[in-house]
C-alpha positions as CSV (number, residue, x, y, z in Angstrom):
1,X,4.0,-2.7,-27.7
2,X,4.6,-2.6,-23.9
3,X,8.5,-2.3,-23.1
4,X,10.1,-3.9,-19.6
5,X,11.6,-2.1,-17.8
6,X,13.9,-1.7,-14.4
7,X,12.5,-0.6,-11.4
8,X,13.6,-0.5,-7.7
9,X,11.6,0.1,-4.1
10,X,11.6,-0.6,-0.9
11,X,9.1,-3.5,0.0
12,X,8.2,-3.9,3.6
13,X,11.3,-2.5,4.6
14,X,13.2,-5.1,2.3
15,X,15.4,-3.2,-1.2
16,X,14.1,-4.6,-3.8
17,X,15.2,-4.3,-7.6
18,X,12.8,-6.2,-10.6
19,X,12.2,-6.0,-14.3
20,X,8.6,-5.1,-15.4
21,X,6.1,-4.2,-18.5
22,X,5.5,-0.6,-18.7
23,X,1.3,-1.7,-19.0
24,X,1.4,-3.3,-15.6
25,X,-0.2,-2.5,-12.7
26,X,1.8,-2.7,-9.2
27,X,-1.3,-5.1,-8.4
28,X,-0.4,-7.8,-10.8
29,X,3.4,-7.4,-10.0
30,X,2.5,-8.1,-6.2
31,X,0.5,-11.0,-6.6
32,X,2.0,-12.5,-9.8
33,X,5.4,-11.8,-9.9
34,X,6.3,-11.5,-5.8
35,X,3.6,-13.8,-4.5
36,X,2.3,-11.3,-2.4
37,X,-1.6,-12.4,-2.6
38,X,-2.9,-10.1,0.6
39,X,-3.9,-7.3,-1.9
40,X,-6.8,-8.8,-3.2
41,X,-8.2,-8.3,-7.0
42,X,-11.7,-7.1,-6.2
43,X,-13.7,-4.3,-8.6
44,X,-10.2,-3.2,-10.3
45,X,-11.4,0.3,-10.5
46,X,-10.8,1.8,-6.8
47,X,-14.1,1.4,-4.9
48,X,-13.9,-1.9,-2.8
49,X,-10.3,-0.9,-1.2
50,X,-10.0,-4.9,-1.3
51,X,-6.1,-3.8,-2.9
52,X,-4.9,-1.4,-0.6
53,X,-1.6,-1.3,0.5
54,X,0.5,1.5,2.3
55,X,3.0,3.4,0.1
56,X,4.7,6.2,1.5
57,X,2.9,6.4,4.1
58,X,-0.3,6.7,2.6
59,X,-3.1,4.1,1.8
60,X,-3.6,3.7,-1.7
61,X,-5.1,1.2,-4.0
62,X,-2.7,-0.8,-5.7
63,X,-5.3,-1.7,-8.7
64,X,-5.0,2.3,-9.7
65,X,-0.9,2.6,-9.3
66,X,0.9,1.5,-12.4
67,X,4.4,-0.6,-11.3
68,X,6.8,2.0,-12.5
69,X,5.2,4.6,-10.5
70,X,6.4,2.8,-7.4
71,X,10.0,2.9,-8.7
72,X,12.1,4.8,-5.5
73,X,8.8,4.1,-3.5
74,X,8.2,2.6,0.3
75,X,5.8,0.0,0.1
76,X,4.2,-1.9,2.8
77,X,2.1,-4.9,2.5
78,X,-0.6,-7.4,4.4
79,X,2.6,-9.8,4.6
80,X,5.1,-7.6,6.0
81,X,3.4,-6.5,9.1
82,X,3.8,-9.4,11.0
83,X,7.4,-10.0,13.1
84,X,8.1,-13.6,12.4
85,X,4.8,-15.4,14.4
86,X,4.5,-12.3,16.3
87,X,1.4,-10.5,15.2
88,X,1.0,-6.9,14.7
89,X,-1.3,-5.3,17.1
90,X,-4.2,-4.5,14.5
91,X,-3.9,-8.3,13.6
92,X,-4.1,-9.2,17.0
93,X,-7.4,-6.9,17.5
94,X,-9.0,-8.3,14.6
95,X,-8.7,-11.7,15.8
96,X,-9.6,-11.0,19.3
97,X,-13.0,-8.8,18.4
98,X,-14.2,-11.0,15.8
99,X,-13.9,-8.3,12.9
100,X,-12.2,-11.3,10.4
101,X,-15.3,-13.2,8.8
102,X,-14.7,-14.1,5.1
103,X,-11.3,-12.0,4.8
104,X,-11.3,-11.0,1.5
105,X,-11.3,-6.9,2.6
106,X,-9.7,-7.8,6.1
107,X,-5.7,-7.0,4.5
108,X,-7.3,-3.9,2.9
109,X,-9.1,-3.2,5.8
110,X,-5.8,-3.7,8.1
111,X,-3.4,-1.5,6.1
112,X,-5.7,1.5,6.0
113,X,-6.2,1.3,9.8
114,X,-2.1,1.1,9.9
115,X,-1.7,4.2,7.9
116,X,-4.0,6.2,10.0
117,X,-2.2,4.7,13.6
118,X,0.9,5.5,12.4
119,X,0.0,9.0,11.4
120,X,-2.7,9.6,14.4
121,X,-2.0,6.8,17.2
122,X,-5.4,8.1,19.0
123,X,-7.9,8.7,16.4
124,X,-11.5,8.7,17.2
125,X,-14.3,6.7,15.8
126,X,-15.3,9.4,13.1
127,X,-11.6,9.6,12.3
128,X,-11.2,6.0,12.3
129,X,-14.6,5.3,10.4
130,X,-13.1,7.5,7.8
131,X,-9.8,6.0,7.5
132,X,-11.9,2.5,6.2
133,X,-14.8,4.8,4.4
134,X,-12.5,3.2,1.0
135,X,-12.9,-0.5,2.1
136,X,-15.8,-2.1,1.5
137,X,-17.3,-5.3,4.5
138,X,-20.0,-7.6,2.3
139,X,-20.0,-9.8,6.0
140,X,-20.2,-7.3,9.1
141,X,-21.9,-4.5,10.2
142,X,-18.2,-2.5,10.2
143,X,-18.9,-2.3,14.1
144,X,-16.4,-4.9,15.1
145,X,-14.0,-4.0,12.6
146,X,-14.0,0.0,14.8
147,X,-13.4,-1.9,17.9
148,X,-10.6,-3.6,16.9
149,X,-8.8,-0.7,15.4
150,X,-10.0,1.6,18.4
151,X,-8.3,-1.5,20.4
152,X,-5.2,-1.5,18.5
153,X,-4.8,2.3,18.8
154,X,-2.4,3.5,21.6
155,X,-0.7,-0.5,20.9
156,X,0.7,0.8,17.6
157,X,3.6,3.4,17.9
158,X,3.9,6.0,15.7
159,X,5.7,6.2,12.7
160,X,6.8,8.6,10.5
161,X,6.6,7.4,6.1
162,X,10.0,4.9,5.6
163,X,12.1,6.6,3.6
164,X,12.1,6.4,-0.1
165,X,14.3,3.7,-1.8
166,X,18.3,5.1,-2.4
167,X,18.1,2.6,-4.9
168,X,15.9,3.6,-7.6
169,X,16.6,2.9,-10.8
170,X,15.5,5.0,-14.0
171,X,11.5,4.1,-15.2
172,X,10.2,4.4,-18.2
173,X,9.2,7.7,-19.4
174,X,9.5,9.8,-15.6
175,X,9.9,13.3,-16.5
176,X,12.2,14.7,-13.6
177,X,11.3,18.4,-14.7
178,X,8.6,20.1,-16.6
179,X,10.4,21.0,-19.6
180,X,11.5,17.1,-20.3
181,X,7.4,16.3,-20.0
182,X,6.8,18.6,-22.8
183,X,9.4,17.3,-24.7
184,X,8.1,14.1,-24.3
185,X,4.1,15.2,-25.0
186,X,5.5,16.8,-28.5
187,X,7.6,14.2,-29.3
188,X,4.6,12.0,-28.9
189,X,1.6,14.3,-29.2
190,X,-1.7,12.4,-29.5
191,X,0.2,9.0,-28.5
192,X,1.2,9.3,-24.9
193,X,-0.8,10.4,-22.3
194,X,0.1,11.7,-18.8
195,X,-0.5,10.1,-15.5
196,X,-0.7,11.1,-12.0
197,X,-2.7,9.5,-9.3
198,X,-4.3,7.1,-12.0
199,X,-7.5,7.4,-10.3
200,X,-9.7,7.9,-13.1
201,X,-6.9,7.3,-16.3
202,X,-6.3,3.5,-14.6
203,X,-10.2,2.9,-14.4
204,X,-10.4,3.4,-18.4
205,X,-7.1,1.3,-18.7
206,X,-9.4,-1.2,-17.0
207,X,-12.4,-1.0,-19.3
208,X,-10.2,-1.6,-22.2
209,X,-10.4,2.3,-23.2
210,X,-6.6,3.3,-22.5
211,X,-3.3,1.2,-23.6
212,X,-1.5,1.2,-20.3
213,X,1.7,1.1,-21.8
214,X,1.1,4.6,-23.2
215,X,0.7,6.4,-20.0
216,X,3.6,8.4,-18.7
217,X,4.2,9.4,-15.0
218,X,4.6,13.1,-13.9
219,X,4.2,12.9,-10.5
220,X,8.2,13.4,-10.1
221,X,7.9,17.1,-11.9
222,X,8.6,19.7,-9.6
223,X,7.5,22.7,-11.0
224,X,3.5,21.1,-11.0
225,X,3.7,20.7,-7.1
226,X,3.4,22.6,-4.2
227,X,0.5,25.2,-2.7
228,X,1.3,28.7,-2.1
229,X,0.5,32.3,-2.2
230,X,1.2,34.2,-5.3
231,X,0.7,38.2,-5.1
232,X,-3.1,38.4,-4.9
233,X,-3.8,34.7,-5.6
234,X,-3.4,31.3,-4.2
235,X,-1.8,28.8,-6.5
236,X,-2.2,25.2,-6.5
237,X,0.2,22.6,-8.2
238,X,-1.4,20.2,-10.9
239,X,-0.1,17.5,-8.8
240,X,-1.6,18.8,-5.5
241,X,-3.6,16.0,-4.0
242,X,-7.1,16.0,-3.2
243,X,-5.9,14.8,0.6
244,X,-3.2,17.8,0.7
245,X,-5.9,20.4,-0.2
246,X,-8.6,19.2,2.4
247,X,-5.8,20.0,4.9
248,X,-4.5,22.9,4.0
249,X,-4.7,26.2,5.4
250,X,-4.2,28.2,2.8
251,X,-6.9,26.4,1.1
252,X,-9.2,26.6,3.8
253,X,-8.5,30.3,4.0
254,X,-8.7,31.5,0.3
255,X,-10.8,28.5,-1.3
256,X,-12.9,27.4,1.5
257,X,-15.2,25.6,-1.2
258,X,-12.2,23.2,-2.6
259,X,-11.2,22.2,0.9
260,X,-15.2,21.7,1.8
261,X,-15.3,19.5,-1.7
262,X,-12.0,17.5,-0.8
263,X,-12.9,16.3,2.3
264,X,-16.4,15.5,1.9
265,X,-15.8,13.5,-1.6
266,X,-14.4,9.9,-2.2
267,X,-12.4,7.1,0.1
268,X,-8.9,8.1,1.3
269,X,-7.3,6.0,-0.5
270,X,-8.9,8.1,-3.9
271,X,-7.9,11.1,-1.8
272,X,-4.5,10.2,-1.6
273,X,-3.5,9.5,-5.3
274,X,-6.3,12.0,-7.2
275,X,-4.3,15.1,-8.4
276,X,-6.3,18.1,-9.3
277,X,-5.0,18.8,-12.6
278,X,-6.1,15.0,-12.9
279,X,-9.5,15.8,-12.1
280,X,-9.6,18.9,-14.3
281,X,-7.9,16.8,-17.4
282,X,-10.3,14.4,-17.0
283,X,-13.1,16.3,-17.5
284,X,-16.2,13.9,-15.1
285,X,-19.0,15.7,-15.1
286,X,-19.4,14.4,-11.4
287,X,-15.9,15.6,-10.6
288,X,-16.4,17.6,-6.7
289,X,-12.9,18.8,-6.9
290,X,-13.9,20.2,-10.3
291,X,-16.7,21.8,-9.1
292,X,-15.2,23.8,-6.1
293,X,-12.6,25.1,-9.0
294,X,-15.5,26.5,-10.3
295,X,-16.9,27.7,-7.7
296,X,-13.8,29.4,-7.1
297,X,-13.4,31.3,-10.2
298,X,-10.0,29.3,-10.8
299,X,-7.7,29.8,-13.2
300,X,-5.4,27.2,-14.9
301,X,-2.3,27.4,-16.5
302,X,-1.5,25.7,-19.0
303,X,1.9,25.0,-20.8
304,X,3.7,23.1,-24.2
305,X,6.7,23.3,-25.1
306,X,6.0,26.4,-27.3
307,X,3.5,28.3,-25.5
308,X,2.0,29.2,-22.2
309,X,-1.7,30.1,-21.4
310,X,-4.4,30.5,-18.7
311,X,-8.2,29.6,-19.1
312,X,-11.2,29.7,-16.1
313,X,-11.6,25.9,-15.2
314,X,-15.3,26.7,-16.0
315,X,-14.1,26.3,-19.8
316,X,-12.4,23.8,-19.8
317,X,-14.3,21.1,-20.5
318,X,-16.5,20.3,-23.9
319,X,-18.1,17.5,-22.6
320,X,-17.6,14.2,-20.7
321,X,-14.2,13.2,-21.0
322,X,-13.4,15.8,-23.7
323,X,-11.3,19.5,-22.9
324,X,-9.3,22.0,-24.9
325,X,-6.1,20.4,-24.2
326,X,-3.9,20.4,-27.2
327,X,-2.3,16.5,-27.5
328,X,1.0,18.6,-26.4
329,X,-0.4,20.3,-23.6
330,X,-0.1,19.9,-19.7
331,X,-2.4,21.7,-17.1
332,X,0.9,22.8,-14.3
333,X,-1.2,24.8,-11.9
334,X,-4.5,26.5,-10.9
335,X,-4.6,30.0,-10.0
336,X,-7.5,31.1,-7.4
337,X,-7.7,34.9,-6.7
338,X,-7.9,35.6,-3.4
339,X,-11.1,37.5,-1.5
340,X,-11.6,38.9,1.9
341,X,-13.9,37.1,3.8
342,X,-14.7,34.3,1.6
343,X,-16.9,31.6,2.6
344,X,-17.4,28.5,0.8
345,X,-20.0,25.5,1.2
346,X,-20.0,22.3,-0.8
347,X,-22.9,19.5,-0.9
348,X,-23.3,16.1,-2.9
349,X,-25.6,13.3,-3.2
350,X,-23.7,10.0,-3.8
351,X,-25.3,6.7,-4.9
352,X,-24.9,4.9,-1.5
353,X,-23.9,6.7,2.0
354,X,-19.9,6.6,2.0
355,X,-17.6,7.5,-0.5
356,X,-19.4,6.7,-4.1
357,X,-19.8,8.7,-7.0
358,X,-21.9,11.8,-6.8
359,X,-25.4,11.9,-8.8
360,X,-25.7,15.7,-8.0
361,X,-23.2,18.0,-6.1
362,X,-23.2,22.1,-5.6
363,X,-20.3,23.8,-4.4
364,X,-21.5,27.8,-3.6
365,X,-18.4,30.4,-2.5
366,X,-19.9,34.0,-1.1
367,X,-18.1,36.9,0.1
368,X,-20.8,39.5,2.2
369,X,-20.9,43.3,3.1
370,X,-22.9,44.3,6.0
371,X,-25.1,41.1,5.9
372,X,-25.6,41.3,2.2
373,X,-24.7,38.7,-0.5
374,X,-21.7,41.1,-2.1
375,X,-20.1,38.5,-4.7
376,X,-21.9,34.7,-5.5
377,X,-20.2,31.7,-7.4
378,X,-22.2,28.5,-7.6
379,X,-21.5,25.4,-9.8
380,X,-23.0,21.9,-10.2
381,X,-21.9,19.1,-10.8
382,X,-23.5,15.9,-12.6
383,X,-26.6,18.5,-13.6
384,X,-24.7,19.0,-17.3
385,X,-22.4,17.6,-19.9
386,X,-20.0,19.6,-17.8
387,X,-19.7,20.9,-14.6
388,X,-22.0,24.0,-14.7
389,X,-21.8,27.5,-13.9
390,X,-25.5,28.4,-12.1
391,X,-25.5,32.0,-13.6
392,X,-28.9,33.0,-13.1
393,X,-29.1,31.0,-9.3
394,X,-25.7,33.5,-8.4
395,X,-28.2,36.9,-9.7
396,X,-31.1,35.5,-7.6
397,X,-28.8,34.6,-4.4
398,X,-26.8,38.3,-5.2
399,X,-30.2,40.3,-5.0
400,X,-30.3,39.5,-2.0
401,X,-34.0,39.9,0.2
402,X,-36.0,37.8,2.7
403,X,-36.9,35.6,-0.3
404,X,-33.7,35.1,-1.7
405,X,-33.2,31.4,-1.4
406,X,-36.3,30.5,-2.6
407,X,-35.9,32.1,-6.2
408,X,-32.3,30.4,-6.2
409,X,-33.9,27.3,-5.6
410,X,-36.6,27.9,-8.7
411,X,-34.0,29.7,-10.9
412,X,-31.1,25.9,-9.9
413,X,-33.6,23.9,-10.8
414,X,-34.1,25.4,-14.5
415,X,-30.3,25.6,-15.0
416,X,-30.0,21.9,-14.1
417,X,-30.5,19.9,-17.5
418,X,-28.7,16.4,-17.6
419,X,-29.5,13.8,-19.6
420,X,-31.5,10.7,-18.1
421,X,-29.7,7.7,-16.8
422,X,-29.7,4.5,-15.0
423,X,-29.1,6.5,-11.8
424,X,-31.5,8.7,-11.5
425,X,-34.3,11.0,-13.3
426,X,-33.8,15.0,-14.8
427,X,-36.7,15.7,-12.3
428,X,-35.0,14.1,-9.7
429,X,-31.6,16.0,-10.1
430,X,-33.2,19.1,-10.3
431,X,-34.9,18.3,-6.6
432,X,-32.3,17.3,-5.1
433,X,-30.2,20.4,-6.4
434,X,-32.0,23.0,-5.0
435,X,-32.4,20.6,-1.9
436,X,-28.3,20.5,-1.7
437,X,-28.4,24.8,-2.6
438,X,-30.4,25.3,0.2
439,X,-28.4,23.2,2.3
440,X,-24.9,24.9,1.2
441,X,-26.4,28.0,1.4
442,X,-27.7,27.7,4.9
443,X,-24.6,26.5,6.3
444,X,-22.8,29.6,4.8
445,X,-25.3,32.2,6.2
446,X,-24.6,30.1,9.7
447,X,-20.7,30.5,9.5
């Protein structure tokens, strides 16, 4: 049974201190318990951005947060933006360019476009068109809705994240170190799971397949966070966002493939909350960030309260939704060995242009000697029950010769084997993976 619970956050720049359930989402407490109905309730899984609001300085969707991750949290909502009758300048460009028709995504809409301004005051359309790639427009052509944020920009001074609430009070089952999660998986092993981003845990809370009130947050653990070098590796903190590692240098230098995989996959607002030890523990077989970690010959560590150990992330999985995790078990970090001169493509098809779910996706990571193919990773993604290691397409791109490519492309298209669906056919898939092979492929031999 769900306990309450006390939390406190700052709420458009107001303290704020309230008693919740443990199984409720920060949605529901906005709209039901403050009144706040800006975020709007539309697919309740993180695709229609119809529920973003701006916490900590980053767009998220509220439908994916549970409440008592937002204890000590900045939050910014639709109703705060306004100064008394005084618009805010993105307001004021929506109204004037005609980029308000029905309004159910326009709060959604607005609040992404504030969390880029205050972040980049002077983006650029492909910047800005990115910043709303998360909120979905059933009435406009997204033209007008560009021109009024492009109109707003340079209006809107820049702000750094508000500072997190001095008032927070304890939540419910917050691990403030590593060894108090453990405790609290062994204590409850099998019962309680963990939660980070929520991105794909909240969408089966949705569907009925997960008890809310039996997730835990970890997001405050410090030894799961951070990106750094270690001796001849880079490591990556399970808690590591997908937005932090398409930015990152470090990333960019010595896993080229995960950066590549990070930017190109999902809305911001999923980029901002997905971890990638959530993405690993989940175990999607669509997973890009999952993919790249292939690709990269990853390995993660992996820790309970009684022993520590390290597994390739090409093993982890057993099949959609299923991994080797013991009940007591948490993924901490991912260690990726570090090459000279490594290169790393990544290429998806989604099911619509935008941010959606990929049907097929390919991540390839080379290092060359003199011209010459000198070590080859390539994994796929949807084209298994897990994300799959193309053994025989790494051989064919490793020999080498003028027609290299062209046995990759017939050796992918026997490695790929997934099971039909409603998507798309096996024969398809298998097309459109050597289509996105040669496409990675190319783009490497071009850097």
């Amino acid at each position: 049974m769900a306990e309450s619970i006390d939390i406190a956050f700052a709420l458009n720049r107001r303290p704020l201190r309230l008693r919740v359930r443990s199984d409720r989402r920060l949605l529901d407490v906005l709209r039901d318990d403050l009144r706040l109905m800006g975020a709007q309730e539309g697919c309740g899984v993180g695709e229609c951005g119809a529920c973003t609001i701006v916490l900590d300085g980053r767009a998220v969707n509220s439908c994916l947060v549970m409440a008592y991750q937002a204890d000590g949290a900045s939050i910014e909502t639709i109703e705060g933006l306004a100064a008394g009758e005084k618009l805010h300048p993105l307001q004021e460009a929506f109204v004037e360019r005609g980029a308000i028709q029905c309004g159910a995504c326009s709060p959604g809409m607005i609040l992404a476009a504030k969390a880029l301004l205050d972040l980049n005051p002077t983006p650029d359309s492909r910047e800005i068109r990115d910043a709303i790639s998360g909120n979905l427009c059933r009435c406009t052509g997204y033209g007008r809705i560009v021109a009024a944020i492009g109109r707003a920009a340079g209006a809107v001074q820049s702000t750094r994240p508000m500072a997190r609430s001095s008032g927070a009070a304890p939540s419910y089952f917050r691990p403030r170190s590593l060894e108090e999660a453990l405790e609290i998986l062994a204590q409850r092993a099998g019962e309680a799971r963990p939660i980070a981003g929520g991105t794909n845990v909240l969408v089966g809370a949705q569907e009925g397949r997960i008890e809310r009130g039996l997730l835990f947050d970890v997001t405050a653990v410090p030894e799961m966070q951070g990106i750094e070098e270690r001796g001849d590796a880079l490591w990556l903190g399970a808690l590591v966002t997908h937005a932090d590692a398409a930015v990152s240098p470090l990333v960019a230098r010595d896993a080229p493939v995960l950066g590549a995989a990070c930017r190109a996959s999902t809305a911001p607002q999923i980029r901002n909350r997905a971890t990638v030890g959530g993405s690993l523990a989940s175990a999607l077989v669509t997973s890009d960030a999952v993919v790249a970690l292939v690709a990269s010959d990853a390995i993660l560590e992996i820790v309970s309260v009684s022993a520590r150990r390290e597994i390739p992330a090409a093993e982890l999985s057993a099949g959609p939704g299923t991994t080797a995790l013991e009940p007591d078990e948490l993924i901490v970090g991912v260690r990726i060995p570090r090459r000279e001169g490594l290169r790393g493509a990544f290429a998806r098809l989604g099911q619509r242009q935008g941010p959606a779910v990929a049907k097929i996706s390919v991540g390839v990571a080379m290092t060359f000697r003199e011209g010459q193919p000198e070590w080859v990773r390539v994994a796929l993604g949807g084209a298994a029950s897990t994300v799959l290691r193309a053994v025989e397409t790494e051989g064919a791109l490793a020999a080498g010769g003028y027609d290299a490519l062209q046995k990759a492309k017939e050796a992918i298209r026997a490695e790929v084997r997934p099971v039909d669906d409603h998507r798309s056919s096996r024969e398809y898939r298998r097309e459109m993976a050597a289509v996105l092979l040669e496409r990675a492929v190319r783009e490497l031999a071009d850097g």
